[in-house]
Backbone as CSV, one residue per row, in Angstrom:
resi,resn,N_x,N_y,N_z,CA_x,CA_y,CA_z,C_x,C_y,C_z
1,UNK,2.737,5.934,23.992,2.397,4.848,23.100,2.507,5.341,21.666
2,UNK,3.221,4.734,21.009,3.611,5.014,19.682,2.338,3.868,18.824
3,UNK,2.009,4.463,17.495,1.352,3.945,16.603,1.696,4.656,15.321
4,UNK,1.128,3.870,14.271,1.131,4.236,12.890,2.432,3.496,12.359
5,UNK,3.539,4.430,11.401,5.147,3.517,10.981,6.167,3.456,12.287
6,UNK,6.360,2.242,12.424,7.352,2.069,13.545,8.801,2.156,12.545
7,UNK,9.036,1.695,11.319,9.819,1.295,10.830,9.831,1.227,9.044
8,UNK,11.143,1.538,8.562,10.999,1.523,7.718,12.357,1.371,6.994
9,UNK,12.626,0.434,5.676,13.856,0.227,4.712,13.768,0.098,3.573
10,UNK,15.068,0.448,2.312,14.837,0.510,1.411,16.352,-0.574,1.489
11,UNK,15.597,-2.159,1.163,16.643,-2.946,1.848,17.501,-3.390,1.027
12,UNK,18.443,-3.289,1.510,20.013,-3.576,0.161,19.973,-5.571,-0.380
13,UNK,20.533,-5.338,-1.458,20.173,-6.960,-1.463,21.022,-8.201,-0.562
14,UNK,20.472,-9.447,-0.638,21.371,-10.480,-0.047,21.608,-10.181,1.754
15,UNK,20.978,-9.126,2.247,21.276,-8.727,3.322,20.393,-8.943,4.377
16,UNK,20.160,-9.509,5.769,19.523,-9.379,6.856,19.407,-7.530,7.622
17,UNK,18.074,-7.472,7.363,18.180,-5.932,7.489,16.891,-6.171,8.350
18,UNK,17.483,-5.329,9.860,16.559,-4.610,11.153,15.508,-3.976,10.508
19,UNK,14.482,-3.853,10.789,13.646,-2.922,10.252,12.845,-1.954,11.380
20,UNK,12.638,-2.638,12.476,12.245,-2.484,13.668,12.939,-3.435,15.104
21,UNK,13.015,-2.463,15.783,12.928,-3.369,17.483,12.000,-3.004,18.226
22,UNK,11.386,-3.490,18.796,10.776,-3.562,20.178,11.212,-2.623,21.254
23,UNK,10.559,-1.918,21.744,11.679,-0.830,23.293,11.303,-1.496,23.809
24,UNK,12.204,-1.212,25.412,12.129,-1.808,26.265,10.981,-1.651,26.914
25,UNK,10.399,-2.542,27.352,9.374,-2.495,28.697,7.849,-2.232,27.720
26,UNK,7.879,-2.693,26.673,7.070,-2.428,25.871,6.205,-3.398,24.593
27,UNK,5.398,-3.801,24.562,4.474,-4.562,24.483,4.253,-3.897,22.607
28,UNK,4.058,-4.764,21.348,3.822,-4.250,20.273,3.138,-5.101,19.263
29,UNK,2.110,-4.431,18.533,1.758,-5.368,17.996,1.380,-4.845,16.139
30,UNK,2.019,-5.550,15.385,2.874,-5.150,13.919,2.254,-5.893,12.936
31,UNK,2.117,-4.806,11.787,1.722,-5.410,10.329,3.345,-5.412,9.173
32,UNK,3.958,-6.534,9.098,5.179,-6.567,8.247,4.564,-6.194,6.988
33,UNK,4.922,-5.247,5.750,5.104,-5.378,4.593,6.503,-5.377,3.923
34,UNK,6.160,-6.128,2.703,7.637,-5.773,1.878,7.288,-6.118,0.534
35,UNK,7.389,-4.829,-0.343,7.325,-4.539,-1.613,8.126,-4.460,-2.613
36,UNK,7.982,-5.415,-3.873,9.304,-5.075,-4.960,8.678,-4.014,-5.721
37,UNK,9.652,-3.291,-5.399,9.685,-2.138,-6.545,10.058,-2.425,-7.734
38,UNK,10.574,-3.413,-8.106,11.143,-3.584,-9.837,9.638,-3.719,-10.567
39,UNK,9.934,-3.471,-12.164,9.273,-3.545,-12.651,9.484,-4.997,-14.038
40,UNK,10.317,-5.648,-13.688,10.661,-6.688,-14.353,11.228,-7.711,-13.611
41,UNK,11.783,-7.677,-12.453,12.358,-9.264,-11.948,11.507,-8.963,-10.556
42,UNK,11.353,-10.858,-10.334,10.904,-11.309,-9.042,12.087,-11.049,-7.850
43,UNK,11.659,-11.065,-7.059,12.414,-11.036,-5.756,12.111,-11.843,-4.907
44,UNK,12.924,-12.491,-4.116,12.768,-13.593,-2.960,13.197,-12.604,-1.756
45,UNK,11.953,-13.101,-0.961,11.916,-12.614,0.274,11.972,-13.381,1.861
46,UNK,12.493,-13.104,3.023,12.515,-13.692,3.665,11.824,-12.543,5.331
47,UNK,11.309,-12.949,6.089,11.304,-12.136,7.329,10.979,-12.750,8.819
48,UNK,12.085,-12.789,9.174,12.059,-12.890,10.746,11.692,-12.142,12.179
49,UNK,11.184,-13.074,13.313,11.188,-12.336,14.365,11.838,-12.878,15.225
50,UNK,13.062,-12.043,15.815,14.170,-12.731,16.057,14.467,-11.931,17.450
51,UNK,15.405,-12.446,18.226,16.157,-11.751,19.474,16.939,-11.395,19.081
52,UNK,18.124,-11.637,18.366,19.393,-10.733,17.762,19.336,-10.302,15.692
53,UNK,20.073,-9.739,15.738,20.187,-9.443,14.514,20.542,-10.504,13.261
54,UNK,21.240,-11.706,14.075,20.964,-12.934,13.083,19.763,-13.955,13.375
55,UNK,18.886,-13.932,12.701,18.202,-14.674,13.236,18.196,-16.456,12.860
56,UNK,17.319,-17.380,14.207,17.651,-18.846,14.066,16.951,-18.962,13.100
57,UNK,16.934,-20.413,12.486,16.153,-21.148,11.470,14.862,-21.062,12.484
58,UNK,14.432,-21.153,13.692,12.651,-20.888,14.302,12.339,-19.765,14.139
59,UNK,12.969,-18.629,14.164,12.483,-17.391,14.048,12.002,-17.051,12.587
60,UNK,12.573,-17.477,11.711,11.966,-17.364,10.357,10.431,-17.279,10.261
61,UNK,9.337,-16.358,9.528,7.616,-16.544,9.888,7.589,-16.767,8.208
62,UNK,8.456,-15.723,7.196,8.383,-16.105,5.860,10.097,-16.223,5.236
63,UNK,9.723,-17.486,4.658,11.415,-17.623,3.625,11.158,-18.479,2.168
64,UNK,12.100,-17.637,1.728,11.863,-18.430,0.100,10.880,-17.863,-0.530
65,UNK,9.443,-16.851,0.165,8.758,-16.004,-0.514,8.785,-15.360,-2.152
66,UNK,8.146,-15.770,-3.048,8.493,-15.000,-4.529,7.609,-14.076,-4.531
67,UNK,7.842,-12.702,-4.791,7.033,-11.623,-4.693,7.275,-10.781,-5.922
68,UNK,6.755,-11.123,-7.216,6.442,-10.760,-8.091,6.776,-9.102,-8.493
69,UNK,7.147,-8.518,-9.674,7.252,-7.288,-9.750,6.126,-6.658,-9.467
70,UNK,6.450,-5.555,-8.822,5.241,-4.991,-8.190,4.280,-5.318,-7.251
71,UNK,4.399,-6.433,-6.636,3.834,-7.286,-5.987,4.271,-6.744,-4.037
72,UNK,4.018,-7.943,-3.000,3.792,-7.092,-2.245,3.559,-8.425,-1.443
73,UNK,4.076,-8.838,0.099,4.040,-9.783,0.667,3.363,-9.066,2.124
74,UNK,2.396,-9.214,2.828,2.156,-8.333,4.086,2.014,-9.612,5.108
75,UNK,2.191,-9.452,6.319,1.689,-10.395,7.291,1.277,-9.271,8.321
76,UNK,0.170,-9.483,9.122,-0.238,-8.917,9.724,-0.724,-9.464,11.303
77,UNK,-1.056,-8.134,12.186,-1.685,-8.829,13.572,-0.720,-9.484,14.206
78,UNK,0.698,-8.963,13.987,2.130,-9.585,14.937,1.835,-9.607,16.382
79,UNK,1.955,-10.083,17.356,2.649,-9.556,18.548,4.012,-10.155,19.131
80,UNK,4.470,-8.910,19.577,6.221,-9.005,19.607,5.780,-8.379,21.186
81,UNK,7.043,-8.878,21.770,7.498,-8.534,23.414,8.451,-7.862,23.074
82,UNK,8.961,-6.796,24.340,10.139,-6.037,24.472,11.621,-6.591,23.894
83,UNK,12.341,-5.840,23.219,13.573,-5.969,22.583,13.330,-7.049,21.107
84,UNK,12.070,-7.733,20.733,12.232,-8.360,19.369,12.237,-7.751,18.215
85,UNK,13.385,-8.192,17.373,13.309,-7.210,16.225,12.347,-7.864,15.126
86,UNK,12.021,-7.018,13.927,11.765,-7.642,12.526,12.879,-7.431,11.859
87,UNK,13.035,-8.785,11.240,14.116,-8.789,10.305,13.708,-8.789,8.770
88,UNK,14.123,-8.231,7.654,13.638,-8.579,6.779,14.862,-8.735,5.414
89,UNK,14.908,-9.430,4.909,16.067,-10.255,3.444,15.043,-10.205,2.530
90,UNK,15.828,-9.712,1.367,15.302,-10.023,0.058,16.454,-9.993,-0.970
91,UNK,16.161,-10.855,-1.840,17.357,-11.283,-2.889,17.751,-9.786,-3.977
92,UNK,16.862,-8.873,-4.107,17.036,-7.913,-5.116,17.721,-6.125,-4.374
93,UNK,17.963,-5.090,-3.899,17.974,-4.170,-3.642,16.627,-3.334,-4.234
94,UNK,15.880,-4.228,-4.796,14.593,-3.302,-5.565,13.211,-3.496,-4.758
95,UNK,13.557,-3.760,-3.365,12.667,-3.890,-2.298,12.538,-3.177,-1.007
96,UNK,11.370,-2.508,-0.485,11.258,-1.590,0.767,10.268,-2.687,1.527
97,UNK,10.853,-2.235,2.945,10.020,-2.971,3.593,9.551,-1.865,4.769
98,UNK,8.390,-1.764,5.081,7.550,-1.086,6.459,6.767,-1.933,7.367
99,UNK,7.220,-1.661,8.596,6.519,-2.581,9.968,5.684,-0.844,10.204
100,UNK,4.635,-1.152,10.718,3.407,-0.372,11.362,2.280,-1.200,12.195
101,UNK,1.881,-0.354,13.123,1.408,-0.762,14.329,1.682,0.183,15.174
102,UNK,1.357,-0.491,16.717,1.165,0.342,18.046,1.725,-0.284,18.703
103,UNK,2.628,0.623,19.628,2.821,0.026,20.993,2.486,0.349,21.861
104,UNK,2.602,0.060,22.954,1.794,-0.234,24.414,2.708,-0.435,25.379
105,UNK,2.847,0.275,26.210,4.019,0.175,27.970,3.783,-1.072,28.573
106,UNK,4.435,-1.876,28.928,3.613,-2.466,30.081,4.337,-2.407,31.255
């Protein structure tokens, strides 16, 4: 059983970026953050929990998000089933994003 950072990006802009998957046969349950690092422009953020790497318009949990310089969007207390990824988009390259949590076998 894994806990603490499952995942982690320093996410390029305009881009749908994996941050985490799910293993197989394995049960998880995740705190999304994603932080602008700029110190002068906002960033729009988006993050999905999705089955493939594009994710649908339902999988979306945050979109259109404005997250302020220096600022900081978290959702917390996820639970994800085996193979779901977090996806995470943001409009700037001046953004990291970290999933943390535990997983669990089942």
């Amino acid at each position: 059983m894994a806990s603490g950072i499952l995942g982690q990006s320093a996410l390029s802009a305009t881009t749908d970026t994996t941050v985490y998957t799910v293993p197989a046969s394995t049960l998880a349950i995740v705190n999304v953050n994603v932080v602008n690092r700029s110190s002068s422009t906002d960033a729009t953020v988006r993050v999905a929990l999705a089955s493939t790497a594009t994710p649908q318009n339902s999988e979306w949990i945050e979109y259109g998000v404005i997250v302020p310089p220096g600022g900081v969007v978290e959702r917390a207390g996820i639970a994800l089933n085996a193979a779901k990824r977090v996806i995470v988009y943001a409009s700037t390259a001046n953004c990291s994003a970290s999933v943390y949590g535990l997983e669990q076998s089942v």
